[in-house]
N, C-alpha and C positions, 0 to 999 in steps of 0.2 A: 278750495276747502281748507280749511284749517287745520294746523294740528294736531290738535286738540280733539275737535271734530273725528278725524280721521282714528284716534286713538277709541275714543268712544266706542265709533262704528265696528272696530276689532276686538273693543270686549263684549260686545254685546254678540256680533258672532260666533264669538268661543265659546260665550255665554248656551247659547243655543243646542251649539256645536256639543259639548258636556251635554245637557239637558238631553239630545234626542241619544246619544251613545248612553248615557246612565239608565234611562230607562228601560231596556233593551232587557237588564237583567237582575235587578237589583228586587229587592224587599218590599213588602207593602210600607214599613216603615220609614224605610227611604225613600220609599214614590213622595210620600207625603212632603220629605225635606226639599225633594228637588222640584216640587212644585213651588215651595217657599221659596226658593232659589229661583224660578221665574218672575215671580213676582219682586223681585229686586232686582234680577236683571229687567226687566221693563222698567221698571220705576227707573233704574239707572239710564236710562237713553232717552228720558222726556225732554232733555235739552235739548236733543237733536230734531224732536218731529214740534215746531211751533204750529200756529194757526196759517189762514191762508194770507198774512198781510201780504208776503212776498209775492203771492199772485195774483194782486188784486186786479190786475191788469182783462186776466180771464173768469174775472165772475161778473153775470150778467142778475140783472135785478129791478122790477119795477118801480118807477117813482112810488105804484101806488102799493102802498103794504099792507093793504087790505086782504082779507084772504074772500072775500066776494068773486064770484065766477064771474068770468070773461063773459065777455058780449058776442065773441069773437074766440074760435082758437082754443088754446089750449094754456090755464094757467098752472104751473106745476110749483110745488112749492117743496123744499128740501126740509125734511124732519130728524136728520140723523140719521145713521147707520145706513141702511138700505131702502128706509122709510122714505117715500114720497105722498103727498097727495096732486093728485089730476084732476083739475077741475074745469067743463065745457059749460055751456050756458044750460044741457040736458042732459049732465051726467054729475057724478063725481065719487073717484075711486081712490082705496089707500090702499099701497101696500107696503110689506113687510114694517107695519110700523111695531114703534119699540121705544117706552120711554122710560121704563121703569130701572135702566141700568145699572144692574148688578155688578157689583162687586169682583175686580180678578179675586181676588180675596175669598169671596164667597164662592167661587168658581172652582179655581185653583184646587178648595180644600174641602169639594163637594160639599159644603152647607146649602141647607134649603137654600131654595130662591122662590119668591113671590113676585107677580105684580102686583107694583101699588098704583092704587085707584085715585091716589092723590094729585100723582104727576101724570097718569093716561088723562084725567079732567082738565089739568093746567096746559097740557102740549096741544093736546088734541085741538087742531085751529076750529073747524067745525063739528054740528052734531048732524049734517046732512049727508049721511056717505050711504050708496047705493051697495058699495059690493067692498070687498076687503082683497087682496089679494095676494098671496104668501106662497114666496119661492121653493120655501123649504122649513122641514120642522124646527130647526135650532132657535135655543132659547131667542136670541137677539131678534129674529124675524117672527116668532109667535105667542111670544110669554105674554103680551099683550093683547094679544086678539080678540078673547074670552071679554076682555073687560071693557073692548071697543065693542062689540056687537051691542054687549049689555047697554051701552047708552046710546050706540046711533043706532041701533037694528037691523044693519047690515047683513048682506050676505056674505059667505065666506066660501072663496074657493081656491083651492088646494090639492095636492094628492093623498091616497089614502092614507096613508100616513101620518100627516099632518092634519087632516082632519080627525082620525083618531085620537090626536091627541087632544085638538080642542075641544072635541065632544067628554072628554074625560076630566076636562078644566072646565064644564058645564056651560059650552056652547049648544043651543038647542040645535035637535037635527034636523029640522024643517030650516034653519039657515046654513046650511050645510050642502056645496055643490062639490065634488067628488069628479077629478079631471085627471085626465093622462095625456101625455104627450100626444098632439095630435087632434085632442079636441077643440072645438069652438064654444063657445056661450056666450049666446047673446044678452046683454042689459038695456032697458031703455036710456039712451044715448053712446051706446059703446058697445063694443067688441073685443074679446078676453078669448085670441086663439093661445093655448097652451105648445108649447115646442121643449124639445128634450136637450138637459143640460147635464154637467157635472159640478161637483163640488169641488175646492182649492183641498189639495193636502198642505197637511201640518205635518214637517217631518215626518214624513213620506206616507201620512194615510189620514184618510178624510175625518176630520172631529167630530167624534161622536157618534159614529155609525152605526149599521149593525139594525136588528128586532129592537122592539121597542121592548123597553126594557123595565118601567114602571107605569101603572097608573092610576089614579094621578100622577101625571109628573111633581118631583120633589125637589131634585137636584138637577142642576145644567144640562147632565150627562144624560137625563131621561130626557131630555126633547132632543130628538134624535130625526138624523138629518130626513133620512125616509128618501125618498123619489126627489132631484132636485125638478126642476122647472124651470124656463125663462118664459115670455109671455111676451105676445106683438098687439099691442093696445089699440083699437080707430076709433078715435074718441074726438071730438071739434072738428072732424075736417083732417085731422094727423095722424100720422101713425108713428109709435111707440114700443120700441124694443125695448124690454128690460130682462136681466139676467143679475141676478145677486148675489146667490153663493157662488160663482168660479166662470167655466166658461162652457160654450156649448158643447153637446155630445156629436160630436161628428161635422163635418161641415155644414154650412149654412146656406138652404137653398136661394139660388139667386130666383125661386117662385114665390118669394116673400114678400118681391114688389122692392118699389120707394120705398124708404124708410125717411121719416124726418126727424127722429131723434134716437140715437141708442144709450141707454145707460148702463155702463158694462161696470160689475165690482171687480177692484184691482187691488183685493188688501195682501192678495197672498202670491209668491211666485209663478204658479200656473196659472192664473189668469193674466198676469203682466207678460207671460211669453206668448201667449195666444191675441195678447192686444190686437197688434199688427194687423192680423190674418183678418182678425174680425172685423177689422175696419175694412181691408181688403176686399172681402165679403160682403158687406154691406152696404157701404159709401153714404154713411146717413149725411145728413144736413150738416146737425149736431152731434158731436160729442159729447157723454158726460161722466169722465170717472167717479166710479161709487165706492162707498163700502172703506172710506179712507179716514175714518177720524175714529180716534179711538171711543169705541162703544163702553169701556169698563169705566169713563168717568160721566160725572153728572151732565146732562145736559145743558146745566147753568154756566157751567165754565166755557160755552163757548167751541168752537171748531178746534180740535186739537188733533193732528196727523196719527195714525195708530203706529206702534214703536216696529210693527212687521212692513207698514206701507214704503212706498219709493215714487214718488211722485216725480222726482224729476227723470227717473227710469221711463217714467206712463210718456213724460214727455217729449222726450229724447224719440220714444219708438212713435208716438205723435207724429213728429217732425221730421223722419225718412219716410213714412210709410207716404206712397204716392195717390192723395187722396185730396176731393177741393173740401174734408167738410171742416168745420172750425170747432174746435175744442173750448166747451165751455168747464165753468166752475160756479158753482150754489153755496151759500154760505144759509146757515140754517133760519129758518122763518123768514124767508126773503122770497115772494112769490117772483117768479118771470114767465111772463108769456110766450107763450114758444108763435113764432113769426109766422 
């Protein structure tokens, strides 16, 4: 690593380091400044988190770029953030999708956020989705959801809290399934058991927590995390772990079966110390870290590492943990069939 490099890395920790100690005690008016002061220290460390070229070694991807369902199996296709779509020859599921990417900017200095229907039309690969499926309420996994039902007709399942909210962003309640850890719900082609997770903290407490606190939501802070979720998908013949916001609530039963793919998010400390364990626990096939590319910029620009992620951390703990399965990497709109 460079010197340079390494310099960066120490102002962007003190960076940090200030930010979580300032807020602690300071002024409404100050909250506001040392919010602007995040937003420049981010901006300052983009040199550090590039795309995935360095890893091109571990991203897998079909010749065919079509987003047509498999004949066969299970085709998965990376949409950003925590967004996937799962597509079988009789099923096809999104979740946590998110295209309308707001602004640190707007975040930061709580200004409205909206989705826009211009870029949920453009991302969106298809209009045939059976069900929706959303880990948790925060803006980046459901600011969109409302406006994907509205055109594929989808159903949406979530906890109640999350669904409160999208019923307040004028999701009808007849597409509206209401799930708590522990339950099942069947779709024709697939299987959505719900299982109990937690969310990553941000200097030292979960973003955005707490009752829900407007509705409609306005600003960032009203889509609010609620009940997190992870979710074991049987869908083509495979079965599909996903977990988005952090990592699970409590150990993870070895009655969960085979797993053939887990997709675990690693944007924030807590979930990169839990990596290990969870692979430990699970021994999938595949690996696939999620949740690693910064969501505050367009999705035109392409895969860019979020300035919190540590990817070569995910890898490092990868490469001791004594497991046969293989760590993959998705680069966005790039379908690959899971084996």
């Amino acid at each position: 690593m460079s010197k340079s490099r390494n310099q960066l890395e120490k102002s962007r920790d003190a960076t940090f380091g200030f930010i979580a100690r300032a807020t602690e005690s300071t002024t409404h008016r100050s909250v506001r400044l040392i919010k602007i002061l995040v937003v420049l220290g981010l901006g300052m460390t983009m040199e550090l988190h590039a795309g995935l070229q360095r890893y091109r070694d571990l991203i897998v991807a079909d010749q065919d770029v079509s987003f047509a369902p498999p004949k066969a199996g299970v085709r998965i296709t990376y949409l950003g953030t925590n967004a996937y779509l799962l597509q079988s020859r009789d099923a096809a599921l999104l979740i946590d999708p998110y295209f309308s990417r707001v602004s640190l900017f707007r975040v930061a200095l709580k200004l409205p956020v909206t989705s826009r229907r211009d870029l949920t039309e453009r991302y969106l690969p298809v209009r045939r989705i059976d069900a929706v499926l959303v880990t948790h309420g925060h803006f980046d996994h459901l600011l969109d959801v409302p406006q994907i039902i509205a055109l594929t007709g989808a159903r949406l399942i979530a906890s109640a809290i999350s669904i409160q909210l999208a019923l307040s962003a004028g999701v009808p309640p007849e597409k509206c399934v209401v799930v708590t850890a522990g339950e099942k719900v069947s779709l024709p082609g697939a299987t959505v058991s719900s299982l109990p997770a937690k969310h990553d903290r941000l200097f030292g407490r979960v973003p955005f927590d707490g009752p829900i606190r407007r509705l409609p939501p306005r600003v960032a802070g009203d889509w609010v995390c609620g009940e997190p979720l992870a979710f074991l998908i049987e869908i083509g013949g495979r079965r599909i772990y996903i977990a988005g916001g952090g990592r699970p609530d409590g150990a993870l039963s070895a009655s969960l079966g085979p797993i053939d793919l887990v997709i675990l998010g690693v944007a924030l400390p807590d979930s990169r110390r839990r990596f290990g364990q969870i692979l430990e626990q699970l021994r999938p096939r595949y690996v696939l870290p999620s949740h690693q590319d910064n969501f505050f910029l367009p999705l035109s620009r392409g895969f860019v590492f979020g300035p919190m992620t540590d990817f070569p951390a995910v890898l490092r703990t990868f490469r001791k943990a004594s497991n046969s399965s293989q760590l993959i990497l998705v680069d966005y709109f790039r379908p690959w069939t899971l084996p």
